[in-house]
N, C-alpha and C positions, 0 to 999 in steps of 0.2 A: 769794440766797434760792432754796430750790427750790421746781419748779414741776411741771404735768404732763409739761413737755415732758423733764424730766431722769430721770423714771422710765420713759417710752416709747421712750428710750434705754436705756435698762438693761434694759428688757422686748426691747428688739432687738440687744442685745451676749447675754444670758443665750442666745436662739434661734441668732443665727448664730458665736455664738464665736468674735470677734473683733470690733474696732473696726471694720474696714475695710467687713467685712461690713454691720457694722449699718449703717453712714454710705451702701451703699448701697441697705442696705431701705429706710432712714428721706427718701433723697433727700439726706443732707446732708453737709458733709465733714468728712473725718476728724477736723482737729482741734476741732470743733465737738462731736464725740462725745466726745474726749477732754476736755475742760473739763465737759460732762458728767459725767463718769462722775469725775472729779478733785474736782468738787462732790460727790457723791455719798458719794466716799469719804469728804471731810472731814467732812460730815453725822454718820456712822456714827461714825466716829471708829477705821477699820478700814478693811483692804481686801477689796473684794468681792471682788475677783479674785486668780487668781493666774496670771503670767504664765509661758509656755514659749512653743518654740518651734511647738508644736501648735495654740497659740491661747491663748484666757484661758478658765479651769478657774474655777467658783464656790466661793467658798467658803460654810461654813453659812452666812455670816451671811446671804448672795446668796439660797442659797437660802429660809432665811424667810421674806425681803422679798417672793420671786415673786409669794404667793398675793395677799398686799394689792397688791402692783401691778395684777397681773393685772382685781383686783375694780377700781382705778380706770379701766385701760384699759376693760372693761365699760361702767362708769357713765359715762366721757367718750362712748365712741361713741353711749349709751343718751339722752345727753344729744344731742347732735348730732340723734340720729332723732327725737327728739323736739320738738327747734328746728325742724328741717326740713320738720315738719307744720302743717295747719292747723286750729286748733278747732273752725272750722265746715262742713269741708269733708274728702273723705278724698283728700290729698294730702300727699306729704311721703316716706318710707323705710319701710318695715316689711322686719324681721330676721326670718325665719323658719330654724327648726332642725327637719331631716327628715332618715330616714335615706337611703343611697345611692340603693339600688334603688326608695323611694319617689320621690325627689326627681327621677331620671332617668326617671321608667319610666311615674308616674301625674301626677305634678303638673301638667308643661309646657302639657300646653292648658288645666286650672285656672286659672293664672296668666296666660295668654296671654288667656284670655278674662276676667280681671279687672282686666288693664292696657289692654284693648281699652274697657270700661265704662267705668276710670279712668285716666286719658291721665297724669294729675301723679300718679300713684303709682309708686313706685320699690321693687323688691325686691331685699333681700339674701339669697340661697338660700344656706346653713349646707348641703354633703354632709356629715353624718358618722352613725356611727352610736353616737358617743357621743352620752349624755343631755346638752343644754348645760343650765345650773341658770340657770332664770326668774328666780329668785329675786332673784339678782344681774344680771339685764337683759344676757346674752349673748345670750339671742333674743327679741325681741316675742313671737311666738307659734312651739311644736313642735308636730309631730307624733309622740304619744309611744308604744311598746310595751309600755309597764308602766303600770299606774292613778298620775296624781298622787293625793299624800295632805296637801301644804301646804294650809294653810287658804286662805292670802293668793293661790291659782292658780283661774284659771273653767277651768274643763272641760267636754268634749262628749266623750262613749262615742262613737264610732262603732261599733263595734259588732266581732265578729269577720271577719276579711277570711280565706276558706275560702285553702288551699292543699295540693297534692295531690302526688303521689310524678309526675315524667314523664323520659322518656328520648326523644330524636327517633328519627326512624324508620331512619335509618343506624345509627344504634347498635341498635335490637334487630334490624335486615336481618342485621348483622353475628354478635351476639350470642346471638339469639332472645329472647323475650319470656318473662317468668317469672309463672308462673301465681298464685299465692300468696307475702306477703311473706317466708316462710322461704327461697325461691328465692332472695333478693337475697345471699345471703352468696355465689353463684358469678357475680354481675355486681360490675362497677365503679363503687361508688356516690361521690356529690358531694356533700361535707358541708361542717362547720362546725370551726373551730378550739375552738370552745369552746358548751354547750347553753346555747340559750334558754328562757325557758319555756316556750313551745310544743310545743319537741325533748323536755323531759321531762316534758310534758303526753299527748304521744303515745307516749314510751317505757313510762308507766305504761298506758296503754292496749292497746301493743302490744308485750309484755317480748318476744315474738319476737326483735326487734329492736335487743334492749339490747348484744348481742353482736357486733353486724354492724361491717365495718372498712371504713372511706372509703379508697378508693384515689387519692380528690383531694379536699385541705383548703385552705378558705380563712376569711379573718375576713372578706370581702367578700360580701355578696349581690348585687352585680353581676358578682364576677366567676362566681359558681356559678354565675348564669344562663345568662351568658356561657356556660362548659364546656357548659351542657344545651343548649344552640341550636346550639355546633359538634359534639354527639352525643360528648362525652367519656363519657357516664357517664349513669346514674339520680339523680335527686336531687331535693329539694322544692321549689316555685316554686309562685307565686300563680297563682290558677285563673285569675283575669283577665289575667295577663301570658300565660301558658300560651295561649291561645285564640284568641291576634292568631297563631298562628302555625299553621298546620296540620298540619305536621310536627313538630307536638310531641304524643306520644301517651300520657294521660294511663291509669296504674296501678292498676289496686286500688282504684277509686272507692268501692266500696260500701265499703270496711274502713278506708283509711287516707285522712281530711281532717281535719288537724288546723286549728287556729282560730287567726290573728296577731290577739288585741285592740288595738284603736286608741282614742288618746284624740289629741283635738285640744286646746291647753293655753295658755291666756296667763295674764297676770299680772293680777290685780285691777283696778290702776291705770290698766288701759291700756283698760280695757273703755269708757270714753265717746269716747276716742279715735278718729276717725272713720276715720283711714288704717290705722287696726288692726280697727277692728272689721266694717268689710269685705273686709277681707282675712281676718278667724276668716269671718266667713258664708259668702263665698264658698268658705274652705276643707274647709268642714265640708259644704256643698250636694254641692262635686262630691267629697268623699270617700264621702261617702254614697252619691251616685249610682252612683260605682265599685264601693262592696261591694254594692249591691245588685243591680247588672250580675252578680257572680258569686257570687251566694248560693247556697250547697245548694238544689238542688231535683230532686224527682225525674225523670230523663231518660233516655232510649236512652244504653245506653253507647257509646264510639266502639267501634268493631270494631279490635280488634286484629291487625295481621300477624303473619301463620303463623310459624313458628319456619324460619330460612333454613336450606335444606340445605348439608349440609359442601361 
């Protein structure tokens, strides 16, 4: 008879492409996987796999099955973090799902200061900057850049977190500093693999710049950051990361601050839940606290360095 444990094998032969592998993501051995996945076969009435010498390749049937698997592995771990809590107390696992550069850059004393409060509360921090889907319990609670729109999800706007064009000051020593954003098509600028809403929230804003070429692309916001703290290049970064640094000299204030919307986001079910629902308050207090650290407001600009002679 199969069980969870003969799919969470197959969810670990589908990832590491082969038996050997999986037996030693999963801790277990080899032929333990194979009787596995030998049940599995006979289940289907098919083979999932196909063997070579490269490893074992899925076939359709394999990949069908992924997605249902996939939703049981969810719901087993959703299960566990749920076991793992106390009704009357906020202790036990909360999953949270936030993207990179939130999750390195703003959260850690968040969490440090809410596992300081609550000593039995345990975090699972989710880097990605894919959406995980609540819906299916991959994360207790996100932190999201697009509005939920499920019914079945509680939501907090936090509001827009400003972000502004910066380059360090090696790079414009080097470069010089460009007075208006039409200037930027003869610097090196730090972009994106692909626009968010925000990038084409500002590009209608500022068609100037619908033309301009990244001379360094990444899908990562840490590593953009990254690049603008070692003076690779001009590129966008949150006005509050921006600000711990003072060699980072921020552009074009008055014209270009486009807005990252944030929603903080759990699932209905989980809202009496005590190790979840201090861990939404807390997350939502100090998310707030942080945009409102760097809300637009009117200020002295920084003074920009001169343009370096040849």
């Amino acid at each position: 008879m199969l069980d969870w444990g003969h799919y969470r094998t197959f969810l670990a032969i589908l990832k590491e492409g082969s038996q050997s592998g999986a037996a030693r993501a999963l801790g277990l051995t080899q032929p333990t996987v194979g009787r596995h996945l030998d049940a599995l076969e006979r289940a289907a009435g098919k083979p999932l796999f196909l063997r070579s010498h490269q490893g074992l390749a899925p076939t359709e049937t394999a990949l069908a099955m992924r997605a249902y698997a996939e939703t049981m592995a969810s719901s087993a771990a959703a299960l566990a973090r749920a076991a793992s809590g106390d009704p009357q107390a906020p202790e036990g696992t909360v999953r949270i799902s936030v993207s990179e550069v939130i999750g390195l850059e703003v959260l850690p004393p968040i969490l440090a200061n809410l596992q300081e409060r609550h000593p039995r509360l345990a975090i699972e921090l989710s880097l990605s900057d894919a959406v995980e889907d609540l819906l299916r319990q991959q994360a207790d609670i996100a932190v999201r850049m697009v509005e939920p729109t499920q019914g079945a999800l509680v939501s907090r706007r936090i509001g827009g977190i400003p972000l502004g064009m910066f380059a360090h000051r090696r790079y414009l020593d080097r470069h010089g500093t460009p007075q208006a954003p039409e200037e930027l098509a003869s610097h090196r600028l730090i972009g994106f693999d692909r626009q968010f809403a925000y990038i084409r929230d500002m590009l209608k804003k500022h068609p100037e710049l619908a033309d301009v070429r990244f001379g360094f692309r990444t899908d990562s916001n840490v590593a953009q950051l990254a690049m603008i703290r070692a003076g690779g290049g001009i590129g966008l970064c949150q006005v509050g990361l921006a600000a711990r640094d003072p060699d980072l000299v921020r552009l074009f204030a008055d014209r270009i601050e486009p807005q990252l919307m944030t929603w903080l986001v759990m699932h209905e079910s989980l809202k009496a839940a005590p190790r979840c629902r201090v861990a939404f308050d807390a997350l939502a207090e100090g998310l707030v606290a942080y945009r409102a650290a760097t809300k637009p407001h009117p200020a002295e600009p920084r003074r920009l360095p001169e343009r370096a002679e040849p």
